[in-house]
N, C-alpha and C positions, 0 to 999 in steps of 0.2 A: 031968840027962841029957837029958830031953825037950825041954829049952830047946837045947841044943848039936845035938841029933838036927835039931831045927825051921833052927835056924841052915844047919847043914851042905846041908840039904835046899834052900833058899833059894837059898843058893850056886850049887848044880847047878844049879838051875832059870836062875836067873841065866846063867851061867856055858854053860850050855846053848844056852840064846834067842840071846845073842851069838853063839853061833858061827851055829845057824841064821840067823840074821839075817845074819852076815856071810857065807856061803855064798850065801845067796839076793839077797844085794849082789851078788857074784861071778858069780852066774847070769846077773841081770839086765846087768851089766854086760858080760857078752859077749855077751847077745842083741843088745841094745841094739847095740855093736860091728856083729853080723853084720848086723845089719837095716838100719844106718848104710849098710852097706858093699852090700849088696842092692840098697838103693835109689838108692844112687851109680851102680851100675851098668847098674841100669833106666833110670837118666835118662839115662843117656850111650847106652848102647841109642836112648832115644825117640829123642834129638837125632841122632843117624845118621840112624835111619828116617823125621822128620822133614825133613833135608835130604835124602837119596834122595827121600822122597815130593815134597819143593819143586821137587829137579833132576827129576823125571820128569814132573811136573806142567809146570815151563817147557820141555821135550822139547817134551811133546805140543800146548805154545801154539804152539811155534814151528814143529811139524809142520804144526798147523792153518791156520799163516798160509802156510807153503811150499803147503799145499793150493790155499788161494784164490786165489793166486799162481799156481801153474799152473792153476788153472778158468778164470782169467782170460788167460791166454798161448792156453791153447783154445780160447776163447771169441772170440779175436783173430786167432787161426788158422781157427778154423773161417770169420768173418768176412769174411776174406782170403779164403777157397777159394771161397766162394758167389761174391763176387764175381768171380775169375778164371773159374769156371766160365760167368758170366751175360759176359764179355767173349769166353770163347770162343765161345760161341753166336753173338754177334756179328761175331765173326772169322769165324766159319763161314759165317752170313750172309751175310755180304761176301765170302767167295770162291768159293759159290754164283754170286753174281752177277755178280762178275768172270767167272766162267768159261763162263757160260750169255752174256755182254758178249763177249768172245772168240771164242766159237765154240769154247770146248774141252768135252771128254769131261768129264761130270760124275763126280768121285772121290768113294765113298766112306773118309772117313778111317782108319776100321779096319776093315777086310773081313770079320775073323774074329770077332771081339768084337761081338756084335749088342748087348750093355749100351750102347754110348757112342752108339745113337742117339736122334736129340732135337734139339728145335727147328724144322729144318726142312728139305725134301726134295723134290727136284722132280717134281712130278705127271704127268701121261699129255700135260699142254700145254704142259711149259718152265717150270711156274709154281712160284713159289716157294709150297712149302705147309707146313702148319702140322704138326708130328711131336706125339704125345700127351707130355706135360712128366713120366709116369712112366718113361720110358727118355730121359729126358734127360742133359747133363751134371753136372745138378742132381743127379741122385741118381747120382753116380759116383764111385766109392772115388781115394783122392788116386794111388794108383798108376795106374788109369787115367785121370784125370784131363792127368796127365805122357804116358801113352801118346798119349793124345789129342791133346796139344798136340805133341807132335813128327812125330806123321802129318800132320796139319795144318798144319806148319811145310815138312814136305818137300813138300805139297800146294801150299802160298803160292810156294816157289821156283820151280815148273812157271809159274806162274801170273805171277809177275815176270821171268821168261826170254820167255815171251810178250808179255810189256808190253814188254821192250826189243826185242824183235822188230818190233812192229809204230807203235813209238814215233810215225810217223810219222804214220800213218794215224790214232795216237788223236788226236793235236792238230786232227783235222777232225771227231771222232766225240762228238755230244753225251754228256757224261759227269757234269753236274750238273743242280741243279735252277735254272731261268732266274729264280729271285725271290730276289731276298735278304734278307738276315737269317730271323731265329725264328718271327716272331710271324706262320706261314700257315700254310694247313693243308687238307688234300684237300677240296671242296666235290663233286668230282664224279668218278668214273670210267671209264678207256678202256673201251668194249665197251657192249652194248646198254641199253637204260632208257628210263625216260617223260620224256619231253620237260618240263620245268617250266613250260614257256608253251603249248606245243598240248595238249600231254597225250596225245600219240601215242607210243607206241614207236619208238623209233628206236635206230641207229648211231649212239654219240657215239665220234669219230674222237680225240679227243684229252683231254687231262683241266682239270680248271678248279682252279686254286689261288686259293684266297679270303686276302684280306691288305688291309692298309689302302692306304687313296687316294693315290695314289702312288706305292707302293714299287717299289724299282729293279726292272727286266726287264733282266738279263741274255745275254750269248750264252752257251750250254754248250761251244759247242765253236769253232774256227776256223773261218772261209767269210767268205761275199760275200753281201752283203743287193743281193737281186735283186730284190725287190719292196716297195714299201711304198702303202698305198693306205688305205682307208676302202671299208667295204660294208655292205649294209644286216643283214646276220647279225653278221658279226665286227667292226661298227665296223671303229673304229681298229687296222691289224694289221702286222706285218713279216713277212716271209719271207725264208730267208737258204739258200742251197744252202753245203752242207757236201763230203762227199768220198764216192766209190761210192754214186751216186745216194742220197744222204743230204740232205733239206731239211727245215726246221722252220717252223712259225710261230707267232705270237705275236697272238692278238688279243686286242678291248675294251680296247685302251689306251687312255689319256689321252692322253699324248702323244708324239712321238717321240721319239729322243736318239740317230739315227743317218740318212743317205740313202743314197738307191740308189746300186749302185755301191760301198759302201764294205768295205773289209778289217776285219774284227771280229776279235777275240783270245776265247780263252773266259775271262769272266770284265770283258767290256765291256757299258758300260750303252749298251743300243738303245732303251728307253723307259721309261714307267711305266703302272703296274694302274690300270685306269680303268673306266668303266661304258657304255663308245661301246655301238652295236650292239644287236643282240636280245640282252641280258643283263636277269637281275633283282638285281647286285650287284656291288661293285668284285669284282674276280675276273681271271686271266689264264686262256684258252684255249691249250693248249699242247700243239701239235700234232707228230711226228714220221712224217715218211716215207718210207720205203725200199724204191727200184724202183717208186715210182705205188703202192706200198701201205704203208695207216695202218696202225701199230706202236703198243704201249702204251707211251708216256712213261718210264713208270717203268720201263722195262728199260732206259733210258737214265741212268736216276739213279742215281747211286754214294754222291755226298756225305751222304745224308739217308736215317732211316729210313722204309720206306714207309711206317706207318700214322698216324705223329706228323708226317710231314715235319721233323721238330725237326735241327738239324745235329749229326753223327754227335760 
């Protein structure tokens, strides 16, 4: 009985374990299942979030480069503006002195707008003067900028209604600088100074442009070379009447390249820069006169900046 009791018992135990074991088979095999299936899903999750994360990543490459792309359009823009701003100043310049050349009413370009002045303005003597470069066109927003240049533009039109007006009269009216080419440059100024040889103060009636041995002397304007002579001051020198008691001359030439008597065009060679005379340097004297009275040169100069002489 004990033996069959032991048996039977075995059995169960037996009989038992297998099923627990096959249960916890069971179990395991549908974790195992759900956690398969968990992680299938997490990884398809990453790989989205992954390419989201790659496509917002190449987004913001490509936003970065659209950035330096436009800092560099700006950068090209802004480049641009300085420089039209420093050509208008130049334009301005120049029709300063066209108009103060004319005999017209000096305009200011924007009357109401006190920002857009700068550069330069005519003083208490005619004289081209120098404006503080903080109210310039330099620091002037691009909308004034445009303001600027269109006042200015209607300003230019006054100013070439004039020129054809008196077209006639300019062809006799010194209007460049009598040396040519680049390479001169101001040696001396119209109006008082020490003398370089006596050491006296004096009246210098005309200015001296210093340039190499040779170079061409021009006429500025049309006329008649009425004089040409040699003295002990001006050496070697021409004299040429122009139009409304207008006549110029030219001394310390080398040599001539025109005679008395002759019709000159502006922009003909009447000599070359020489050292004749009481000079200490090849150098031209260049003198203008209007009515028996000396004028500064350079209100005659249009083509050249005054302080560089360099061509405009």
């Amino acid at each position: 009985m004990k033996m069959i009791s032991l048996r039977k018992w075995v059995i169960k135990f037996f009989f038992g374990t297998s099923i627990f074991l096959l249960m916890l088979s069971l179990v395991l095999i549908v974790l195992t299942s759900l956690y398969a299936n968990w992680m299938g899903t997490t990884q398809a999750k990453n790989e989205r979030l992954n390419e989201r994360i790659a496509d917002q990543e190449q987004r913001i490459q490509s936003l970065k480069q659209n950035v330096v792309a436009q800092n560099k359009t700006v950068s090209r823009m802004r480049t641009k503006l300085e420089k039209s701003e420093e050509e208008l100043q130049e334009i301005r310049e120049m029709e300063i002195k066209l108009r103060r050349f004319l005999d017209l009413k000096h305009k200011k370009p924007l009357s109401e707008d006190r920002s857009h002045q700068g550069g330069f303005k005519m003083d208490g003597d005619g004289e081209v003067a120098e404006i503080p470069m903080e109210n310039s066109t330099a620091n002037m927003k691009s909308d004034q900028v445009v303001s600027y240049s269109l006042t200015l533009k209607e300003s230019l039109r006054e100013v070439v209604r004039s020129l054809e007006q008196k077209k006639e009269q300019l062809r006799h009216t010194p209007s460049i600088l009598p040396v040519k080419g680049e390479d001169v440059w101001m040696s001396a100024d119209f109006g008082r100074r020490t003398n370089p040889i006596t050491g006296r103060r004096e009246m210098h009636t005309g200015i001296d442009v210093a340039g190499g041995y040779k170079t061409p002397i021009v006429a500025p304007a049309e006329g008649k070379v009425y004089r040409i002579g040699e003295s002990r001051i001006l050496g070697k020198y021409v004299r040429i009447r122009h139009s409304d008691g207008l006549r110029t001359t030219y001394g310390h030439l080398h040599s001539f390249a025109t005679k008395k008597g002759a019709r000159v065009e502006r922009g003909d060679v009447i000599g070359y820069m020489g050292n004749t005379g009481r000079s200490t340097g090849t150098h031209l004297h260049y003198e203008v006169v209007h009515n028996s009275k000396a004028k500064d040169p350079m209100k005659y100069v249009l083509d050249r900046k005054s302080q560089t002489l360099s061509l405009r």
